[in-house]
C-alpha positions as CSV (number, residue, x, y, z in Angstrom):
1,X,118.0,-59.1,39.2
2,X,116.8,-55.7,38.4
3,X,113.1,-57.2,38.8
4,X,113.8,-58.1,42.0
5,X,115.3,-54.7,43.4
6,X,112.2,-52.9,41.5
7,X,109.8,-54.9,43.6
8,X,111.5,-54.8,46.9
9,X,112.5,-51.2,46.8
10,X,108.6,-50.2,47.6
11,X,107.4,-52.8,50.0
12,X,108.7,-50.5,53.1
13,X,105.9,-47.0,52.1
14,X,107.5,-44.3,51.2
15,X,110.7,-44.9,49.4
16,X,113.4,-42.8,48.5
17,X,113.1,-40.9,45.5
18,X,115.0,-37.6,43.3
19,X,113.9,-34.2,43.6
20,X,114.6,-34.4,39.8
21,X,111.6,-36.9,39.4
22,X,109.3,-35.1,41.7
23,X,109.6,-31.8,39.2
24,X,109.4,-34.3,36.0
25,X,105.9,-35.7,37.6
26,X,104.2,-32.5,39.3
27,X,102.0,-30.5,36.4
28,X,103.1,-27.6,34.4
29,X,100.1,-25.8,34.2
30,X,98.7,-26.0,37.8
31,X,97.1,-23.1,39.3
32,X,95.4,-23.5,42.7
33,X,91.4,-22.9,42.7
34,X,91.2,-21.3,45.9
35,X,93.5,-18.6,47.0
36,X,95.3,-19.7,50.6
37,X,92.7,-17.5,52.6
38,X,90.1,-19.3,50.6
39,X,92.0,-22.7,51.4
40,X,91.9,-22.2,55.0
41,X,88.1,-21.8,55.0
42,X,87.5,-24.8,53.4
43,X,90.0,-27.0,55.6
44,X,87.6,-26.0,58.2
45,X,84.0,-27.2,56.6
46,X,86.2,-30.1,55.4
47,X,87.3,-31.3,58.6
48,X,83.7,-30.6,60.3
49,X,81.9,-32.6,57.6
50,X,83.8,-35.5,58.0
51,X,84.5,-35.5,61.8
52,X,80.4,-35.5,61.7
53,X,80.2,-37.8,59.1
54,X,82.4,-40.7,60.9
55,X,80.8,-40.3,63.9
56,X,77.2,-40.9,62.2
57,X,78.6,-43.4,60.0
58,X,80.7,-45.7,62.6
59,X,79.1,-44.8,65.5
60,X,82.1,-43.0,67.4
61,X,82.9,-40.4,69.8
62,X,85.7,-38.3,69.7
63,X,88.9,-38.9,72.4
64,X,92.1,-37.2,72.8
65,X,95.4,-38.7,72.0
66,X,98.8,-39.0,72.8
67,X,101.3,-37.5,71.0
68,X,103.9,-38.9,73.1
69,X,103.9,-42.5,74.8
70,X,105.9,-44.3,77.3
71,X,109.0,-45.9,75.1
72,X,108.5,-49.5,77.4
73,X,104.9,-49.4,76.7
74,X,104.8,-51.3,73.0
75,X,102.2,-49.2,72.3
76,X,104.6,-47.4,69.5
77,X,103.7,-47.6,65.6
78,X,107.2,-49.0,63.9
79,X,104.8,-49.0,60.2
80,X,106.9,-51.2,57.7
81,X,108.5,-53.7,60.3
82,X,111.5,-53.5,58.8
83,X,113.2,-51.0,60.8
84,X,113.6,-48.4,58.3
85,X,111.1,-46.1,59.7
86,X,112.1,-45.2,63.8
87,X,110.8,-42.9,66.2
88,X,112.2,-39.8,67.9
89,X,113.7,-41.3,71.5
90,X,113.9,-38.9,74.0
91,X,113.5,-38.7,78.1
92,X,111.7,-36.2,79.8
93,X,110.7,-35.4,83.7
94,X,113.3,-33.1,84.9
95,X,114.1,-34.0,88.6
96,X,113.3,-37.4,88.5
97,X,115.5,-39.8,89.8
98,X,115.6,-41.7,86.6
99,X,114.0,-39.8,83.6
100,X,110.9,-41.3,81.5
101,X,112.5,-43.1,78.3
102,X,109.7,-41.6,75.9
103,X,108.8,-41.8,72.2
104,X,107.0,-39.3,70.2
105,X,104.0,-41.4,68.1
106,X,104.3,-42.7,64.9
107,X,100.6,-43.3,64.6
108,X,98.0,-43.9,67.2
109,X,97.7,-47.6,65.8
110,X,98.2,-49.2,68.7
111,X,96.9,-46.4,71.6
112,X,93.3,-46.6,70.1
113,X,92.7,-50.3,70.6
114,X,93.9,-50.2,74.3
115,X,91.8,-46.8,74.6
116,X,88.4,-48.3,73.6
117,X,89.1,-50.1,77.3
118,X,89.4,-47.0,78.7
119,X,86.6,-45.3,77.1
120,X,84.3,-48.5,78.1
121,X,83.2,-48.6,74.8
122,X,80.7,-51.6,73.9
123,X,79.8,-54.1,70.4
124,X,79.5,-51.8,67.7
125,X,81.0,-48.4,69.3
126,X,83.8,-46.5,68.8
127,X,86.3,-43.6,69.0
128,X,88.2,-41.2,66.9
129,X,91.1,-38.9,67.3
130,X,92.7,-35.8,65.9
131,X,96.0,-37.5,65.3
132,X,99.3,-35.6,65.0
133,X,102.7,-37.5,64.9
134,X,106.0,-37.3,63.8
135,X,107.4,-39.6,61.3
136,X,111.7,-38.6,60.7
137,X,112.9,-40.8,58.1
138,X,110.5,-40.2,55.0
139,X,111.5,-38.8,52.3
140,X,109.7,-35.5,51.7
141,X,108.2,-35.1,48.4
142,X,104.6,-33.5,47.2
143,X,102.5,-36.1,48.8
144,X,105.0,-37.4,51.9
145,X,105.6,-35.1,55.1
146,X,107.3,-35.8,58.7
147,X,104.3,-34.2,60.4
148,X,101.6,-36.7,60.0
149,X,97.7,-35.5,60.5
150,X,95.1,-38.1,61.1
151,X,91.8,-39.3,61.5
152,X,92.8,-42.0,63.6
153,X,89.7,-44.3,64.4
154,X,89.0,-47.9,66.2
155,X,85.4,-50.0,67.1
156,X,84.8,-52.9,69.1
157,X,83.7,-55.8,67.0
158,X,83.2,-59.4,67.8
159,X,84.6,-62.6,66.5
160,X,81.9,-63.0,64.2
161,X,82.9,-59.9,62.8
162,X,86.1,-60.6,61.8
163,X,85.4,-61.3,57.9
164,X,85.7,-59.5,54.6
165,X,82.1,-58.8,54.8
166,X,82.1,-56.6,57.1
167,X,85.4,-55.1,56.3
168,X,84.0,-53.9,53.3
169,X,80.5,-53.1,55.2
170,X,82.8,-50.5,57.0
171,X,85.0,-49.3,54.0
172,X,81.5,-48.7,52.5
173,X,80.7,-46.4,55.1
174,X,83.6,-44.7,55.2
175,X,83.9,-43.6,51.7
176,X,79.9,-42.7,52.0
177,X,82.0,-39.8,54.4
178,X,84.2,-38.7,51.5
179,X,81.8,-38.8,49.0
180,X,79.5,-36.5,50.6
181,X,82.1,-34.3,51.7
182,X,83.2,-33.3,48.8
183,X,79.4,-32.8,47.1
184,X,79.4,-30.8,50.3
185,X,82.7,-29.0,49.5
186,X,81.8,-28.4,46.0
187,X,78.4,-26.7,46.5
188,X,80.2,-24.5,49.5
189,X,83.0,-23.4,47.2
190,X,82.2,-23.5,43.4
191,X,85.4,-22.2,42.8
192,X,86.0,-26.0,43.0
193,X,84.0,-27.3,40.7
194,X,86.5,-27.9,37.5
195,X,85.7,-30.3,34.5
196,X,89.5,-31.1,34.6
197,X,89.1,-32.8,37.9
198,X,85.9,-35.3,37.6
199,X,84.2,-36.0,41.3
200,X,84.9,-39.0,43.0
201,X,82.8,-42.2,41.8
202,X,80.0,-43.4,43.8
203,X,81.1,-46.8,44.6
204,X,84.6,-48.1,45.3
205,X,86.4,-51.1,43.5
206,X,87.5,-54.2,46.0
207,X,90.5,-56.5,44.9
208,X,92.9,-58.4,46.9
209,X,96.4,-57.5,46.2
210,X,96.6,-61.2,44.6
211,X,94.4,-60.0,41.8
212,X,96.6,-57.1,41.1
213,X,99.5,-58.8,40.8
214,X,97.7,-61.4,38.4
215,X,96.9,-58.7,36.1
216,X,100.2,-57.2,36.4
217,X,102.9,-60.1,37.1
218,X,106.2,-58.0,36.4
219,X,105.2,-54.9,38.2
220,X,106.5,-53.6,41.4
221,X,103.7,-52.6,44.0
222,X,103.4,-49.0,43.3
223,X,103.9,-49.3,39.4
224,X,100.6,-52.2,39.5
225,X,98.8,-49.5,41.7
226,X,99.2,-47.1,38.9
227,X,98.2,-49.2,36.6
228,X,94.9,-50.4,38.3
229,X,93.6,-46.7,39.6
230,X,93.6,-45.3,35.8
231,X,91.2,-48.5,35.3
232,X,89.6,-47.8,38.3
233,X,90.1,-44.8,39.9
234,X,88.6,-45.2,43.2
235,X,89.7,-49.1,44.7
236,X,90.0,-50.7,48.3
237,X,93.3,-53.2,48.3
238,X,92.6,-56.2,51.0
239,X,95.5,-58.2,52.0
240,X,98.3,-55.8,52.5
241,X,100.9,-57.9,54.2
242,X,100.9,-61.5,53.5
243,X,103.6,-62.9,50.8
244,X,102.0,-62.6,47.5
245,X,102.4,-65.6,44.5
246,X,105.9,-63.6,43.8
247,X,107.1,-64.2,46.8
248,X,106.7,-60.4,48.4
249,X,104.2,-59.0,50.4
250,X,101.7,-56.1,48.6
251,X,103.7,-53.8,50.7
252,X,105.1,-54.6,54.0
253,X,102.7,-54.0,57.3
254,X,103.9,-54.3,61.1
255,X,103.0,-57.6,62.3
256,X,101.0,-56.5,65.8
257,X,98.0,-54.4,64.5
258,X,96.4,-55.3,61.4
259,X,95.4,-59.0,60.4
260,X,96.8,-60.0,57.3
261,X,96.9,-63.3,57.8
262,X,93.8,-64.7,58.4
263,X,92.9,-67.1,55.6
264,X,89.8,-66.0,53.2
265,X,88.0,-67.0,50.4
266,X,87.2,-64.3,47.2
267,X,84.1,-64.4,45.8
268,X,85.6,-67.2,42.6
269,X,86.1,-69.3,45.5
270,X,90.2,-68.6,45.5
271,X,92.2,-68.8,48.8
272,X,93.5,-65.1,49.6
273,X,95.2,-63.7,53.1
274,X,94.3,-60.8,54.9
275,X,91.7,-58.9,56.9
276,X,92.8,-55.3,55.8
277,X,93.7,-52.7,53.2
278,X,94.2,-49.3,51.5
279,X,92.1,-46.7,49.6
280,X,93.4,-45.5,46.6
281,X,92.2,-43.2,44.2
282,X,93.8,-41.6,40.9
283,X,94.5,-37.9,41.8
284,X,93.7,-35.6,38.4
285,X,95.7,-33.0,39.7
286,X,99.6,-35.0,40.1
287,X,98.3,-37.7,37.6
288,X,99.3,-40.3,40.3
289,X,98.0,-42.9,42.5
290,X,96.6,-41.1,46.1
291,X,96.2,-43.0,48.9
292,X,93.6,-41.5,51.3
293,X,93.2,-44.0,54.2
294,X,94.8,-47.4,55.3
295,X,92.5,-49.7,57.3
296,X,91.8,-53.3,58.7
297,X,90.5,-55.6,61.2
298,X,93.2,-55.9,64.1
299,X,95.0,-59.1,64.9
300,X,93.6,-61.6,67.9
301,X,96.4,-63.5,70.3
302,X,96.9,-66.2,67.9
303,X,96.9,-64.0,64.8
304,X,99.4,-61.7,66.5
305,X,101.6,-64.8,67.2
306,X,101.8,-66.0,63.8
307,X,102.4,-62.6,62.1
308,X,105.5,-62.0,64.9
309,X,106.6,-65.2,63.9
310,X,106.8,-64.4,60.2
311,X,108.1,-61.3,61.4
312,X,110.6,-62.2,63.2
313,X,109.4,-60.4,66.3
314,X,108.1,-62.7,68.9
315,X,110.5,-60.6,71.2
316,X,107.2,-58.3,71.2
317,X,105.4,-60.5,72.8
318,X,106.9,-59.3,75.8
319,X,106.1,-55.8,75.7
320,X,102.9,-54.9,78.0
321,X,100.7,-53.9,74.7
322,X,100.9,-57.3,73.5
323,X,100.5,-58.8,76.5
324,X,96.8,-57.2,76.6
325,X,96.3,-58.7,73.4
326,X,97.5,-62.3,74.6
327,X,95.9,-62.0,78.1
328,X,92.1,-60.4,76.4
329,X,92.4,-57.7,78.2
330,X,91.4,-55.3,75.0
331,X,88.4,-55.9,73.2
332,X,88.6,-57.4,69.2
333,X,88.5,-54.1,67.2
334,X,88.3,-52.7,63.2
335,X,90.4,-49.7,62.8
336,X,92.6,-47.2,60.9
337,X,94.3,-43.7,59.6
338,X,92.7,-41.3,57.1
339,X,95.0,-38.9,56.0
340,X,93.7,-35.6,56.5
341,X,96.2,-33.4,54.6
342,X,96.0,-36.1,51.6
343,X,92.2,-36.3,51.8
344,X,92.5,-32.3,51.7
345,X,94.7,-32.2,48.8
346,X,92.5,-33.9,47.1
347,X,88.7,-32.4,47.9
348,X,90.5,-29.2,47.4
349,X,92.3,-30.1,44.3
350,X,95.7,-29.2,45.3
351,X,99.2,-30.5,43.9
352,X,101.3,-31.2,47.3
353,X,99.9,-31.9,50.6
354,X,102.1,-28.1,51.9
355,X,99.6,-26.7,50.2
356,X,97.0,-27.8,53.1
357,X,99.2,-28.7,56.3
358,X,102.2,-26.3,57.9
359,X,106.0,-28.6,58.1
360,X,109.5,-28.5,57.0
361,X,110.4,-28.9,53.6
362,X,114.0,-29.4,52.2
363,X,115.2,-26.2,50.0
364,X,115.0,-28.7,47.0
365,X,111.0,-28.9,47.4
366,X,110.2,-25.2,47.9
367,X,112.6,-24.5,45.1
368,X,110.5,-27.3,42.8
369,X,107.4,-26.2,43.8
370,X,108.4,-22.5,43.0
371,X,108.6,-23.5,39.8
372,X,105.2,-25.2,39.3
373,X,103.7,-22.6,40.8
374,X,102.7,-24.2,43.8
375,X,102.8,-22.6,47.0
376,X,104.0,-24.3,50.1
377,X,102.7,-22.9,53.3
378,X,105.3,-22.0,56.0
């Protein structure tokens, strides 16, 4: 019984933690390598470099995006399908008869796959966003903050497309990015250059979350990730979503973006799930596992119907976002998130994401952080 509450009580993200265990994991001898002036400089040539990078790599253009959508629309992130994680409701248009039920976003998930439409983008092109959303019920720790920042991105792919090849064609391409940004970083700001924190490794690791769980049967999903980054500390995760050999998913994934059902074959010749994954890297300042972006090809109309049917969502199929999907009316698309503050924490080689992005945090955190000598910014 307690194995089974272990590995259910991560499958939803983010998960509820004790302020008390943030202190006991955070270093005791940290001391930022650039001053917050500093800092603030190098945010900059960060986010240029990679902004520049995607577009050369992926072939996209950048678009503006909503921060708020239209609550009826669909076009909503709800993350971990399970209803723990809901966005701020509100309605807005003063003297209108009847008020606009709105949402503020979650993610631009959704939004970008309808917006390549709108763009006209063709085969092989793409957009990206500045992303900023709001997500309420996390709990805030080091590395987990209600304000979300994001390289949100999306191309138009065809059916032939839709296979691990090129999945990890584009994951390839996308790391290429990070790589050189942070050779880029280092040789702007030496101050940066540390033999306590080793660069990031040329090449990424791929496994299927199947293989992780085969090398570590009685873990729960975030103690297995730990496990596998120290062996490999740079690794792409495909097949976040479907039920694993346990009987639980990786971790859970809504049911009307990513594919993570379509049937595949690894390179032994074994039957896996899944069109999609997570970057992950070991951070050598927290001593954890750090994801930087989460990733995948998106669902077609038959996909979408079998993941809202494991889902228990078919209600969705209702909404007008889905109803694009079902009717072709949006092109097939490969898309995803790249965390800016945590890819900043961690070219930058700081201990919390505060350190890089300006939000609330709880008395408990400041007060922690205090302490480690880790300075939030406010």
């Amino acid at each position: 019984m307690t194995q089974m509450a272990d590995k259910t009580a991560d499958l939803a993200g983010p998960g509820i933690g004790t302020y008390e265990e943030i202190e006991a994991g955070l270093p005791t001898d940290y001391d930022s390598l650039l001053d917050p002036k500093e800092t603030q400089h190098a945010l900059h040539e960060a986010k240029m470099k990679i902004e520049e990078g995607l577009c050369k790599e992926l072939n996209l253009f950048r678009v503006e995006s909503p921060l708020i959508v239209d609550k009826a629309s669909g076009m909503n992130d709800y993350l971990d399908r399970d209803g723990s994680r809901t966005p701020i409701d509100f309605q807005c248009g003063l003297g209108l008869e009847k008020r606009i039920d709105a949402q503020v976003v979650q993610a631009a998930t959704k939004w970008k796959r309808w917006a390549l439409k709108q763009f006209n983008c063709e085969v092989g092109e793409g957009i990206y966003t500045d992303m900023r959303a709001v997500r309420k019920d996390y709990f805030l720790d080091h590395d987990h903050s209600s304000y979300v920042d994001q390289w949100d991105w999306e191309k138009v792919i065809t059916a032939d497309d839709r296979n691990l090849d090129y999945l990890k064609d584009t994951v390839k391409k996308l790391w290429k990015v990070l790589k050189e940004t942070e050779t880029y970083l280092l040789k702007e700001f030496p101050k940066l250059q540390n033999d306590k924190y080793p660069e990031l490794p040329d090449e990424l690791v791929f496994l299927h979350a199947e293989e992780i769980l085969a090398m570590y049967p009685d873990l729960p999903r975030k103690k297995r990730e730990t496990e596998i980054i120290q062996k490999y500390p740079a690794i792409f995760i495909i097949g976040i979503g479907w039920v694993l050999d346990d009987g639980y998913p990786h971790e859970m994934r809504a049911a009307d973006y990513d594919d993570w059902v379509t049937e595949t074959v690894d390179e032994k010749g074994n039957p896996r799930h899944g069109l999609n994954g997570d970057i992950l890297v070991w951070n050598n300042v927290t001593k954890r596992r750090h994801e930087l972006s989460s990733m995948g090809i998106r669902v077609t109309k038959e996909t979408l119907k079998q993941q809202l049917e494991i889902t228990g969502q078919l209600d969705f199929l209702e909404l007008p976002y889905h109803k694009m999907i079902l009717n072709d009316e949006i092109p097939l698309s490969i898309g995803g998130g790249i965390g800016q503050s945590r890819v900043y924490s961690y070219l930058l080689r700081k201990a919390a994401l505060g350190e890089c992005s300006v939000t609330v945090w709880p008395k408990q955190l400041h007060d922690v952080c205090n302490r480690k000598n880790i300075s939030l910014l406010k």
